[in-house]
Backbone bond lengths (Angstrom), bond angles and torsions (degrees), N, CA, C in turn:
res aa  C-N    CA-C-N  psi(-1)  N-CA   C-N-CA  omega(-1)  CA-C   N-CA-C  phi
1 X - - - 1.438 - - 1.522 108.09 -
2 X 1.088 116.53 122.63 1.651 119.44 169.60 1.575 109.68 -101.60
3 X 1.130 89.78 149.26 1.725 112.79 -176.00 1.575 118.93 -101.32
4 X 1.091 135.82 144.06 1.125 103.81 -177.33 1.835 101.49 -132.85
5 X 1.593 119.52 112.07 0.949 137.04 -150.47 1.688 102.76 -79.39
6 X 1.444 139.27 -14.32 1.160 121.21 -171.17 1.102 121.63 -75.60
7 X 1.922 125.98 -18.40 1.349 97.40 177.86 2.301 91.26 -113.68
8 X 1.131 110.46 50.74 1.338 126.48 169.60 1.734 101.67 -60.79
9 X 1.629 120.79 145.58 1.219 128.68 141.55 1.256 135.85 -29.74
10 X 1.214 123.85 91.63 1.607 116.75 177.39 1.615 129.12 -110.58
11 X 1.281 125.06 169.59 1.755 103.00 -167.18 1.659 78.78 -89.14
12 X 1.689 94.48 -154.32 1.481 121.61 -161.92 1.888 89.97 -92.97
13 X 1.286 126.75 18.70 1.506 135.27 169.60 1.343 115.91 -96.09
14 X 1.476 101.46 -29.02 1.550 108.72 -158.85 1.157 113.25 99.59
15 X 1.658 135.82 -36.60 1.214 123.03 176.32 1.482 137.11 -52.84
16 X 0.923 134.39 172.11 1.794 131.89 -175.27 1.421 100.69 -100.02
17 X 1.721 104.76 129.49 1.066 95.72 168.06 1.322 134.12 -76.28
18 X 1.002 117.61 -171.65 1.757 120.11 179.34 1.662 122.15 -75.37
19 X 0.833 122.96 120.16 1.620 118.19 -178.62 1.781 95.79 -39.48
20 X 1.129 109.37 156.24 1.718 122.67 -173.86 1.364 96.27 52.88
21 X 1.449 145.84 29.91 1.269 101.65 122.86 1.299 121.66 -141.49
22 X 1.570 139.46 -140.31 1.362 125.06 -159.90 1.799 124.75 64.28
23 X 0.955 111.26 -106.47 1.730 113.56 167.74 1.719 115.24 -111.07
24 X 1.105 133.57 50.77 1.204 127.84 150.38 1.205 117.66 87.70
25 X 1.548 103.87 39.59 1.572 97.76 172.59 1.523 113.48 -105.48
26 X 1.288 97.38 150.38 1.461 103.49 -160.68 1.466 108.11 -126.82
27 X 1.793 118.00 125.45 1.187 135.84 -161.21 1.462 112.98 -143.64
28 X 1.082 97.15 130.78 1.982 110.40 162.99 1.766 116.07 -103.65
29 X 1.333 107.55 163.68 1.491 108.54 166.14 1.273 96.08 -105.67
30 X 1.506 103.41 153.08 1.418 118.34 173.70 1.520 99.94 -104.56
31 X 1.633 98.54 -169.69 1.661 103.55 -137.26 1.784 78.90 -100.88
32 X 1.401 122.22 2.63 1.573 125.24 154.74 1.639 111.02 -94.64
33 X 1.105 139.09 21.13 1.135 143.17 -160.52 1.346 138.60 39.39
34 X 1.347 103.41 4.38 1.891 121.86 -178.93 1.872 100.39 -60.86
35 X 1.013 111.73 165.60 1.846 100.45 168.66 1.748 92.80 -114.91
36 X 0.805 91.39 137.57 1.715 111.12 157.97 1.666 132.44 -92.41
37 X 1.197 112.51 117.60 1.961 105.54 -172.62 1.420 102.24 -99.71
38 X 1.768 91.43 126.80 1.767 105.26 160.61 1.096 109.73 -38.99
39 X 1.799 116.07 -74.64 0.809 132.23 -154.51 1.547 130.18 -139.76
40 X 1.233 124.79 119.88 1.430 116.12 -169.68 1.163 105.31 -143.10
41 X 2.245 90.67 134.39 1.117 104.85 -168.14 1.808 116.75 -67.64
42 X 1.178 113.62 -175.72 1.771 105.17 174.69 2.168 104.22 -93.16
43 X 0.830 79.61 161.05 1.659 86.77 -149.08 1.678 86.40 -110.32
44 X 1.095 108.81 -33.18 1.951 112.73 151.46 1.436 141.59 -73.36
45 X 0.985 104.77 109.50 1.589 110.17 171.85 1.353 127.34 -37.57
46 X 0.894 105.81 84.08 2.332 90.24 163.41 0.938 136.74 -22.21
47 X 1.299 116.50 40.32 1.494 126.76 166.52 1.482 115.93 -33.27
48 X 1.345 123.23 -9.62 1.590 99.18 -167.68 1.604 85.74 -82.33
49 X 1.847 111.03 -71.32 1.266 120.47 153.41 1.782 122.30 0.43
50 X 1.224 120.16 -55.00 1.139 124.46 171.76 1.834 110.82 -62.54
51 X 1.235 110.69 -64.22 1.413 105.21 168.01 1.395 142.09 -46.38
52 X 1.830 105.76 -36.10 1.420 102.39 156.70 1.801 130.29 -67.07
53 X 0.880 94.46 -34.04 1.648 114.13 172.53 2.055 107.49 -54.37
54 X 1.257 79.17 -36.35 1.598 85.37 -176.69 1.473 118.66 -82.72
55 X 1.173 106.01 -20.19 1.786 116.91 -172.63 1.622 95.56 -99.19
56 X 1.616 99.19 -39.74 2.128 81.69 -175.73 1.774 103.41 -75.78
57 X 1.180 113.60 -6.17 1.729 99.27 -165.32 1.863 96.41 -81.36
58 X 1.945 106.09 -33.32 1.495 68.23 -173.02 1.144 109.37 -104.46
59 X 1.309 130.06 54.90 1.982 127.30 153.34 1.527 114.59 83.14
60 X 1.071 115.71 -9.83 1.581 98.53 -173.49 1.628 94.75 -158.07
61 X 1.576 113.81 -154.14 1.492 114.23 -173.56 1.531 114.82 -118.28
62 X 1.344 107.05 133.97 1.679 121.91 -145.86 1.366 89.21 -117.65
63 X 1.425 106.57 145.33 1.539 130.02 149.22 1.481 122.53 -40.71
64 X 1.412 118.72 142.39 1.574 131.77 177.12 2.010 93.07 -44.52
65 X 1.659 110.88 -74.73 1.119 121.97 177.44 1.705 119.22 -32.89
66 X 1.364 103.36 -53.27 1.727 110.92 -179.04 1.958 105.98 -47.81
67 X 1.315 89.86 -50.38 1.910 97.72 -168.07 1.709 96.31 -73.01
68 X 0.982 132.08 -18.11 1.106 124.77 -165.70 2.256 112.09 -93.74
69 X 1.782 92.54 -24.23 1.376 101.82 -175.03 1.938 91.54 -86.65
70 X 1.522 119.43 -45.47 1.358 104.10 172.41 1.894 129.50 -43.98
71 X 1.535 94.74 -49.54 1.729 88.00 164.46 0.629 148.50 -79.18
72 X 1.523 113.72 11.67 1.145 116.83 -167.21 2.173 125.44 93.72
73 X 1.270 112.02 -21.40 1.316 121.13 178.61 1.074 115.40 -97.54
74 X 1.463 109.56 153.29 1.838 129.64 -179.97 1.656 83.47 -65.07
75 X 1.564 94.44 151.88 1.880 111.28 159.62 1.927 82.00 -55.42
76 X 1.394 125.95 170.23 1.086 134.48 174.74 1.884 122.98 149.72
77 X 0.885 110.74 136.21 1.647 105.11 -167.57 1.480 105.14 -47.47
78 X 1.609 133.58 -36.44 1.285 115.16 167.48 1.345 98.35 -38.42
79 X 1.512 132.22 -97.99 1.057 140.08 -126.75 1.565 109.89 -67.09
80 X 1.255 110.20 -15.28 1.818 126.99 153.88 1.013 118.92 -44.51
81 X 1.322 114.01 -65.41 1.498 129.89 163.86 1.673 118.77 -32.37
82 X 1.250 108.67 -81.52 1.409 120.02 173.84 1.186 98.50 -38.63
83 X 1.635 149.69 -70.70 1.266 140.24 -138.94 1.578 94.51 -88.73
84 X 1.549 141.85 -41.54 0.947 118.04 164.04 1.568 132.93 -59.48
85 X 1.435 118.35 -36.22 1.485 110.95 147.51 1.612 135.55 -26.80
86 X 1.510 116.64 -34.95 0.867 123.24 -141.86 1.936 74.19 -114.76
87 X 0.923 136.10 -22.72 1.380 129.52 177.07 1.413 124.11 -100.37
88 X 1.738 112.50 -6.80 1.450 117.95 160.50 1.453 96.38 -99.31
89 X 1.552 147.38 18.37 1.051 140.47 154.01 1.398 115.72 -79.98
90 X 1.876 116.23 -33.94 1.216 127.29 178.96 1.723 104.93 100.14
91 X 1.338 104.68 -10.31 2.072 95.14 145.91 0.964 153.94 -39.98
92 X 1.547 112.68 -42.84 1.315 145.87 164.36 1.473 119.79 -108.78
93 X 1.683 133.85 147.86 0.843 149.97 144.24 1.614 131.44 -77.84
94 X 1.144 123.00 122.65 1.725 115.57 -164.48 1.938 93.59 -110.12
95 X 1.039 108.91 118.57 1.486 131.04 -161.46 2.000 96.23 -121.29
96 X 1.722 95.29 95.09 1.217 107.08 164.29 1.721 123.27 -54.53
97 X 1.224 122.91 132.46 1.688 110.59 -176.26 1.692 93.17 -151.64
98 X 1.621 118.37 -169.94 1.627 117.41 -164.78 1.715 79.09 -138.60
99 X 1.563 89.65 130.88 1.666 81.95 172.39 1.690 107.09 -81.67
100 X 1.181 102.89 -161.15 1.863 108.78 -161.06 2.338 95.59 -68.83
101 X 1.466 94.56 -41.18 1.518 92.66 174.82 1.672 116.44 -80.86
102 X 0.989 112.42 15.90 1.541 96.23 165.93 1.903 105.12 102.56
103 X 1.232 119.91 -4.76 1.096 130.57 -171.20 1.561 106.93 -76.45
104 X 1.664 114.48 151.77 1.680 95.44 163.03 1.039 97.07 -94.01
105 X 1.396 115.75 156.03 1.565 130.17 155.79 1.876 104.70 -131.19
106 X 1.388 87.79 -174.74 1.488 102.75 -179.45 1.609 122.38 -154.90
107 X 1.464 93.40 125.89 1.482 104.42 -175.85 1.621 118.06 -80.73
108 X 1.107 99.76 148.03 2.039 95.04 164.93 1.517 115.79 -128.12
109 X 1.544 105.41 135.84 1.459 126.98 -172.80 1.812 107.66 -122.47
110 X 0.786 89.03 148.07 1.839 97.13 177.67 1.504 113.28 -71.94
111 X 1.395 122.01 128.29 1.263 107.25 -158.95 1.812 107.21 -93.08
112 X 1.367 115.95 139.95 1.330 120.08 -173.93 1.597 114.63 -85.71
């Protein structure tokens, strides 16, 4: 099993902390001395989760940019990604509109 240490717990040094401690990860040594983890938490945020939360709190249907300044993310094809995920899941609604110059854009609403 490989681990993958970059988005790992670290103190205020930068260093990694120690398996067992920080949030509850839990490790043995094996009888080669490697440690092995029970269990490990996700070291990623739920951003999708985060985005729906963000579109139902404010009431109506928000800009790519709007959902992206609530979570925290640049407008950006990640965050494209995620919100179209989240609208071929049937979470979201993608609400064609014309911006003020004549442009299309598209709004997103929580789907009922």
């Amino acid at each position: 099993m490989r681990i993958d240490l970059r988005h790992a717990e670290r103190d205020l040094n930068g260093r990694l902390l120690p398996i067992g401690e920080g949030s509850g990860h839990a490790g043995e040594r094996t009888h080669s001395g490697s440690v092995g983890a029970h269990s490990l938490p996700s070291f990623v945020p739920d951003r999708r989760r985060d985005i729906l939360q963000a579109v139902y709190e404010t009431g109506g249907a928000v800009r790519l940019s709007e959902i992206g300044e609530s979570v925290g993310l640049k407008k950006s094809g990640y965050l494209r990604r995620l919100v179209d995920d989240l609208v071929e899941r049937g979470y979201l609604i993608r609400i064609p509109a014309v911006w003020r110059n004549g442009c299309l854009m598209y709004l997103y609403d929580v789907a009922q």
